[in-house]
C-alpha positions as CSV (number, residue, x, y, z in Angstrom):
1,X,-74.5,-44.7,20.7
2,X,-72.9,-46.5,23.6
3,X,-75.0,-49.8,22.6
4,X,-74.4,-49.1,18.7
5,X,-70.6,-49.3,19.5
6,X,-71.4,-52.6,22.0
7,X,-73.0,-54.2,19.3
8,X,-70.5,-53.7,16.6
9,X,-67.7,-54.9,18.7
10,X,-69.3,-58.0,19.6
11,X,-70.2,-58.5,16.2
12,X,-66.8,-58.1,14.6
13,X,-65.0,-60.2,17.1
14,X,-67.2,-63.2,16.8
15,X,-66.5,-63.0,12.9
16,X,-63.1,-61.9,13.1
17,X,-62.1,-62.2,16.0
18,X,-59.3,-60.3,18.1
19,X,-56.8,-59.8,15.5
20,X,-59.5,-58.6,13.0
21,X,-61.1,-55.8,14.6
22,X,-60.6,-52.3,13.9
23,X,-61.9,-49.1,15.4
24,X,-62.8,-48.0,12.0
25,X,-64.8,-51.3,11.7
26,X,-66.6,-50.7,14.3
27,X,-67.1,-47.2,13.9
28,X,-68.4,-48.2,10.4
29,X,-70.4,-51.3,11.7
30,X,-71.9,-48.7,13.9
31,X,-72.7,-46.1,11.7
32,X,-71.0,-43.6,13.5
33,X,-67.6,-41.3,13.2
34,X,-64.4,-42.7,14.9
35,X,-64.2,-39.3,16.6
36,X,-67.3,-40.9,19.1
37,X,-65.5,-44.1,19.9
38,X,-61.9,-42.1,20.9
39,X,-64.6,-39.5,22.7
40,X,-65.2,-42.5,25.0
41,X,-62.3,-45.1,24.8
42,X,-58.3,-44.3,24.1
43,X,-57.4,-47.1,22.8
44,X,-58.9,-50.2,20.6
45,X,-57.9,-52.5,23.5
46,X,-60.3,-50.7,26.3
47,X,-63.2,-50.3,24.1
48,X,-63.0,-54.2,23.7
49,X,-62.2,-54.6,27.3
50,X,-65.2,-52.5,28.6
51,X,-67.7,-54.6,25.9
52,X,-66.6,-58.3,26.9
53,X,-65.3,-57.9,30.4
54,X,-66.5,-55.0,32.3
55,X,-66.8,-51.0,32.6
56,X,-65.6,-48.4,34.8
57,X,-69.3,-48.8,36.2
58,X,-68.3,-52.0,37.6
59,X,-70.1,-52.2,41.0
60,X,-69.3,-54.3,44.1
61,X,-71.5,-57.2,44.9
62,X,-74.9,-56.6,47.1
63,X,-73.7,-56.9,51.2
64,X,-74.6,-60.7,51.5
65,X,-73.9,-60.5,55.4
66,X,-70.2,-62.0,55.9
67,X,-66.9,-61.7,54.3
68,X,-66.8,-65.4,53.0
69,X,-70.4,-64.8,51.1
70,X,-69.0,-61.5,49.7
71,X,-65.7,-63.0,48.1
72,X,-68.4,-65.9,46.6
73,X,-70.4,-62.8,45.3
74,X,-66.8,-61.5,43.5
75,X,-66.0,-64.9,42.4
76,X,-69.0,-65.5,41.2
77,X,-68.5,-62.3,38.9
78,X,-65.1,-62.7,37.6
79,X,-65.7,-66.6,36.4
80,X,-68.6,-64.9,34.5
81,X,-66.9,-62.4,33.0
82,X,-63.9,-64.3,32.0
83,X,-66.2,-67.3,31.4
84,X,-68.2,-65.3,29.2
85,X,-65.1,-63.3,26.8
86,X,-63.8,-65.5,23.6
87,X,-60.0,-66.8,24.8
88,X,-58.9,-65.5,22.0
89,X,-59.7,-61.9,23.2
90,X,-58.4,-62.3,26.2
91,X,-55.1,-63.6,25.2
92,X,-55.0,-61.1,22.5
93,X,-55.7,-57.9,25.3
94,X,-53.3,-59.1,27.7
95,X,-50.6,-59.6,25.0
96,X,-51.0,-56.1,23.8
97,X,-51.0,-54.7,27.2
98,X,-47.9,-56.7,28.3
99,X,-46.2,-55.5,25.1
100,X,-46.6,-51.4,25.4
101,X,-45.8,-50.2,28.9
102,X,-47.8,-47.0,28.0
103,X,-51.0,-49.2,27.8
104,X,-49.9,-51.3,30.7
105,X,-49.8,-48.4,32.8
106,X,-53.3,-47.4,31.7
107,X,-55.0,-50.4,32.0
108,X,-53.7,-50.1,36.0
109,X,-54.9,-46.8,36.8
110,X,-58.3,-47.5,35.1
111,X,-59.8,-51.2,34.9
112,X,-57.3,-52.4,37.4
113,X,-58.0,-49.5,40.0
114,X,-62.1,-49.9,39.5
115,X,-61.7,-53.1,40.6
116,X,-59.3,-52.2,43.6
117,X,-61.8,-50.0,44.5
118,X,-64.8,-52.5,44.2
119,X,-62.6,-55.2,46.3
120,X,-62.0,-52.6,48.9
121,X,-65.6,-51.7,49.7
122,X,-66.1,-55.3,50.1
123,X,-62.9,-55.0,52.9
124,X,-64.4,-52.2,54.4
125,X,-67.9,-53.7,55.0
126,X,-65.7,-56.8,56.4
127,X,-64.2,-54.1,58.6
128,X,-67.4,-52.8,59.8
129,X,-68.7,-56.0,60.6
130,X,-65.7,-57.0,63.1
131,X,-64.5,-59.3,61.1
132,X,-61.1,-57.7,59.9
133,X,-59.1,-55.6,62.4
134,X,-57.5,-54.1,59.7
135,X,-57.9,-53.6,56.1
136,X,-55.4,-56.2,53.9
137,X,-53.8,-55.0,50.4
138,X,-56.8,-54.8,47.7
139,X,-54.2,-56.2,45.3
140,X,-53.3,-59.6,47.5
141,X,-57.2,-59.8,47.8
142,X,-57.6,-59.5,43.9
143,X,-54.9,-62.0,43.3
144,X,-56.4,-64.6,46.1
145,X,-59.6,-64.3,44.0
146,X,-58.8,-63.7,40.2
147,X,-55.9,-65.9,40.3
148,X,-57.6,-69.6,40.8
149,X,-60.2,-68.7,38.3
150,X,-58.3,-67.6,35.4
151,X,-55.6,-70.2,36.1
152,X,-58.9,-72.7,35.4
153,X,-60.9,-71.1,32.7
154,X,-57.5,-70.0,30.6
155,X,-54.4,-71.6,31.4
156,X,-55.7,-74.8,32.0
157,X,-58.9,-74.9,29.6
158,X,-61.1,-75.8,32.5
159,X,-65.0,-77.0,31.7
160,X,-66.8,-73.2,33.0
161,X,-69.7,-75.8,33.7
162,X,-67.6,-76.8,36.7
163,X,-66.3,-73.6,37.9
164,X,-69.0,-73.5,40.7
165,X,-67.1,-75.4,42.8
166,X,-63.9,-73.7,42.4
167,X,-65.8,-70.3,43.1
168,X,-66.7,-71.9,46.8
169,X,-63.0,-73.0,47.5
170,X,-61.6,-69.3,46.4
171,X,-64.3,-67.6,48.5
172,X,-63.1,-70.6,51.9
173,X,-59.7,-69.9,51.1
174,X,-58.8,-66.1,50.6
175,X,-61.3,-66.3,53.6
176,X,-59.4,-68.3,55.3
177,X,-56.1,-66.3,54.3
178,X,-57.6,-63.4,55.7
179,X,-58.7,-64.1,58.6
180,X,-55.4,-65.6,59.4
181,X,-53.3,-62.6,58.7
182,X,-55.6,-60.3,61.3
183,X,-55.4,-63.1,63.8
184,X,-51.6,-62.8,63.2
185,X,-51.5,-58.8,62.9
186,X,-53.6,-58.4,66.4
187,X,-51.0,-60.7,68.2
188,X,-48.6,-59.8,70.7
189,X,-45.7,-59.4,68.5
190,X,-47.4,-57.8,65.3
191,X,-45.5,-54.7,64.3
192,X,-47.5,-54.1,60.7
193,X,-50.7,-53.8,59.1
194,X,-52.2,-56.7,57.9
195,X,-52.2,-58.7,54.7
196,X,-48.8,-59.3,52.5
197,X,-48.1,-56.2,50.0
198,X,-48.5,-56.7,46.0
199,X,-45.1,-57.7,44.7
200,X,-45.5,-55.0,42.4
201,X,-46.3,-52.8,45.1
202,X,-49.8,-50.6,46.1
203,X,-50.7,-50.1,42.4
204,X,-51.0,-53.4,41.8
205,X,-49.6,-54.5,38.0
206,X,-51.2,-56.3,35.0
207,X,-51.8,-59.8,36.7
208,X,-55.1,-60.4,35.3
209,X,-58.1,-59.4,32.9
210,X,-61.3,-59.9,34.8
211,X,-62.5,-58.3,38.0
């Protein structure tokens, strides 16, 4: 069932795109009652998130051995996920959630919070390796690494064919950031923890739609 409702959704968006699909076309497309689709999803705007982005089964990147090669692993995952979803669905998503504070609110505590939790275990193996003294803000770490990529591929209608590149300089700099903060945090005169706190506090808020 999961892959009938997949395929529909895909379907109907590449014919209709955002503004055009329903949950009773999809249930319809795949031949099943609307009742499944709500048994799974809430709203219209996760099922289409979980088809063209990712799931809550989103999974951090294999241990590649350092911090730098880890943040290339995320990179290399969020470019394809965003690289990979029609614009207009990802414009369309984040305009819906921005609009209802209901979904907003969600949208954090699910999609948002996996991938907290995915870019924490990556911080933590960091930790275990001696390379961090202490663990930064998830959300700061998600911004460093969402942010440069979806500036590219949406705002400025970057070529993805290029976006190789980019992933290597987001992966040297929030290294680079990092590693800078816990030199700073473990000097003489450091009174916190490390890393600079999400404007919009430990929750993190709707800054972004991939990983």
């Amino acid at each position: 069932m999961d892959h009938a409702i997949t395929s529909a959704t895909r379907e109907i968006l590449a014919e209709r795109g955002y503004a055009g699909l329903t949950v009773d076309a999809v249930a319809t497309r795949a031949g099943i009652g609307k009742a499944a689709i709500y048994r799974r999803f809430a709203t219209k705007q996760e099922m289409i998130f979980s088809v063209v982005i990712h799931d809550m089964r989103e999974t951090a990147p294999p241990d590649t051995g350092s911090l730098r090669t880890d943040l290339a692993a995320l990179a290399r995952t969020v470019a394809g996920q965003l690289s990979s979803a029609p614009t207009d669905v990802l414009t369309g998503l984040l305009a819906d959630i921005y609009a209802d504070s209901t979904l907003a609110e969600r949208f954090s505590g699910t999609f948002l919070e996996r991938q907290r939790q995915v870019i924490t275990e990556l911080l933590e193996r960091a930790g275990a390796r001696g390379e961090l003294a202490s663990r930064p803000d998830p959300a700061t770490v998600h911004a460093l690494v969402l942010g440069p990529i979806f500036v590219w591929l949406l705002v400025l209608d970057g070529d993805p064919g290029t976006v190789d590149g980019l992933i290597e300089t987001v992966a040297e700099s929030a290294t680079a950031a990092l590693l800078s903060a816990a030199a700073h945090s473990c000097g003489p005169s450091a009174g916190g923890s490390m890393g600079v706190s999400s404007p919009r506090g430990g929750a993190g808020g709707v800054g972004g739609a991939g990983l």
